[in-house]
N, C-alpha and C positions, 0 to 999 in steps of 0.2 A: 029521788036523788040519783043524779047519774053516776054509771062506774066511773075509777079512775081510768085515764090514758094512759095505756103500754106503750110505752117506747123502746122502741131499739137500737143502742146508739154501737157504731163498727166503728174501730181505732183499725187501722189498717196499718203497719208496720213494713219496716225492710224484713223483718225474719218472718215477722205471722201476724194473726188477724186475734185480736182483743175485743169481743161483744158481748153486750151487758144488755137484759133489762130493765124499765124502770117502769114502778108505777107511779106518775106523778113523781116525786123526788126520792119515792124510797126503791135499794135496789134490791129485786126480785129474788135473785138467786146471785149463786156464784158466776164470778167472771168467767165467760167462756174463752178456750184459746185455740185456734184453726189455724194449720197452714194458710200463706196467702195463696190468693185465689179460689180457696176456697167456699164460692157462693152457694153450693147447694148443702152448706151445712148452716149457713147462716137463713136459707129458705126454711130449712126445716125449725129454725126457734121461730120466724115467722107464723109459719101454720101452727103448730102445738101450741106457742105461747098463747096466740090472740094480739098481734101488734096489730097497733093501728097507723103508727108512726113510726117510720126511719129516716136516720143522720150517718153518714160514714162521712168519716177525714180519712186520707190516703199521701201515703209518702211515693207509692207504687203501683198500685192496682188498681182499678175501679171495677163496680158489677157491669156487666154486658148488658145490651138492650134484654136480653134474653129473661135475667132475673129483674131488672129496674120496669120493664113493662106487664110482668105477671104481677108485680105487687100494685103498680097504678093501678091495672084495672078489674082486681080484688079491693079497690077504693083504699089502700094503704097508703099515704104520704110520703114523698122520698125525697129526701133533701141531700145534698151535699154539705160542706161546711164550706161555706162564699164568702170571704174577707168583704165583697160588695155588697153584703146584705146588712140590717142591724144588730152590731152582738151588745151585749148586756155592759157592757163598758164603754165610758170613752181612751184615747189613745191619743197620745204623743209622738208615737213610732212614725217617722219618717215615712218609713219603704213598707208601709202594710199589705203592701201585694209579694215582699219576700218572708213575712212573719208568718214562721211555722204554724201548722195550723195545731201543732201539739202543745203549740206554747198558749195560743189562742183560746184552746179548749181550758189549759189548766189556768189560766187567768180568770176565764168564766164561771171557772167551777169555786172558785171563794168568794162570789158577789153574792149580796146578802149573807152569808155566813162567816165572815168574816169582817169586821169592822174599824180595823186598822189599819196602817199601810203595812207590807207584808212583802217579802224574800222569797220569791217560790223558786223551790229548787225542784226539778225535775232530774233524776238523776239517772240517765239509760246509757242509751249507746255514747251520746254527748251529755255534756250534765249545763241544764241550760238555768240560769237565774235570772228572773222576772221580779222587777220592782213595781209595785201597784200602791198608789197613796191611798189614804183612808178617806178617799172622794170614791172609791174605785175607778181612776183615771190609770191608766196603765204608763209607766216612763219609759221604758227599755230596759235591758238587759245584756247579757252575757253567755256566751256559746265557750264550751270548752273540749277537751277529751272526756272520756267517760273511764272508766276505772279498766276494764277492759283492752279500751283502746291502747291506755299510757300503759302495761303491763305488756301487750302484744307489741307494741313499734318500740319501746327498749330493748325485747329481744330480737324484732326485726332490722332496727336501725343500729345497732353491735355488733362487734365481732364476738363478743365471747358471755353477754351477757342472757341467764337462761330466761327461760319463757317461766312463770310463777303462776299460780291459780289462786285466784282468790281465797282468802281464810281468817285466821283469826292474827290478827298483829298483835305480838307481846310486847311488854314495856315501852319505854315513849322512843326510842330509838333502837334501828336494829344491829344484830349483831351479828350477823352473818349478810353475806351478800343475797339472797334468799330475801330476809328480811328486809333487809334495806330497799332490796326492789318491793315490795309488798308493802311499808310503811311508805314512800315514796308515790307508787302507783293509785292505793287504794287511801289511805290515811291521809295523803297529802290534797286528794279532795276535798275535806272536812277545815284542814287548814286554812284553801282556799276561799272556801264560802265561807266562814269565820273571818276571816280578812277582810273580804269585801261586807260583809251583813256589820262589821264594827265600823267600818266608814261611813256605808250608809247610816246607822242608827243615830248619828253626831248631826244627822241633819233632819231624820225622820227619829223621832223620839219613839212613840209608842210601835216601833218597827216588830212586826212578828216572823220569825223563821219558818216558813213551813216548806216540809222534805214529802217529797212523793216517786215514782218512778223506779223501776223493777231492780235498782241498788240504794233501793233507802234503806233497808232493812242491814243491809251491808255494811252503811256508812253508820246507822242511828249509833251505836254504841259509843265512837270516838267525840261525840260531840262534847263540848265543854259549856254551851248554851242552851237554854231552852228552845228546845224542838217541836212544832207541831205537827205528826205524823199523820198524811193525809192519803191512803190508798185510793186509790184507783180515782183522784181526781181529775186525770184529762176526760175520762167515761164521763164522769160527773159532771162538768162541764160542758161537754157535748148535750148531754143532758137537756143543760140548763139553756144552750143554742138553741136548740130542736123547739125547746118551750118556746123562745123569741120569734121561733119561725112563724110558727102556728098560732101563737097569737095576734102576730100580723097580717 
């Protein structure tokens, strides 16, 4: 019987670097998180883990010949994420040579586990929502601010109105300016994907919500619908890439 394949999938971000192993579909250990550019921390899950397989997506960075040629010819596999290649979905999207590859991975990451058509909300820097039918054909979606974003450019685009940190919003409306920037910036996300997941639901019936992305956890409380809380599934879907690579 043979072992399972370790994979090692890099989320490459504007702020930092998000890597995970997996064996086969289950994940290894905790998510790891590195400054970006930084490759010889990601060399070293390399060697100790035992990978046999790598996938990074990147908004910024990529590894240098330096690290992408010690692991080739250690016989490691090293893939990119290539919108030209086959991913585990078909797609309706237009412009798939401008489709984020974060949005790409997290579409991937609910085929086969998922068996509905489904909302995915990724909620980070931008909070982006992906509509996927229960064919898993992917339709398009939507690009927004992130809860950060709208909190930071009201107090950058104001004269007088302050900068708020995210926290907990009391009652449904607020009562101080404080508040009201804080139920506005942060709460009025939840609004929004409520909005749109109630339109869409009038034409996809068995529509499922699922929330992921480093302000889920932020937003999950204010929700008034059923939520499926999915971490780390862009990792997961890279994942489930890397899988399509290699068995090609």
């Amino acid at each position: 019987m043979s072992s399972p394949s370790r994979n090692l999938v890099v989320d490459v971000g504007n702020s930092g670097i998000k890597a995970a192993v997996f064996s086969d579909d289950d994940l290894m250990l905790p998510v790891s998180r590195f400054r970006t550019g930084d490759w010889s921390a990601i060399d070293g899950m390399v060697t100790n883990l035992g990978v046999r397989n790598i996938i990074y997506s990147t908004v910024a960075n990529v590894p240098s010949e330096r690290w992408t040629d010690t692991w080739e010819k250690a016989g490691i596999g090293v893939y990119t994420l290539d919108r030209s290649k086959p991913l585990p979905f078909q797609s309706d999207y237009r412009t798939m040579d401008t489709l984020g590859q974060d949005r790409i991975a997290a579409v991937a990451g609910t085929v086969g586990r998922l068996h509905t058509a489904r909302l995915i909300v990724d909620a980070g820097s931008c909070v982006t929502s992906d509509l996927v039918d229960r064919r898993d054909r992917y339709l398009g979606g939507n690009i927004s601010p992130g809860v950060s974003m709208r909190l930071r450019s009201m107090h950058e685009f104001t004269a007088r109105l302050p900068l708020v940190e995210t926290g907990a919003a009391v009652d449904t409306v607020g009562r101080s300016t404080e508040q009201a920037l804080l139920h506005g910036g942060q709460v009025g996300v939840v609004y929004e994907i409520e909005g749109l997941f109630g339109r869409l639901v009038n034409v996809h019936r068995d529509l499922q919500l699922v929330l992921t992305g480093g302000d889920a956890s932020l937003l999950l409380p204010y929700f008034s619908i059923d939520v499926l809380s999915y971490p780390n599934l862009v990792l997961r879907g890279l994942n489930q890439i890397l899988s399509t690579y290699v068995n090609k």
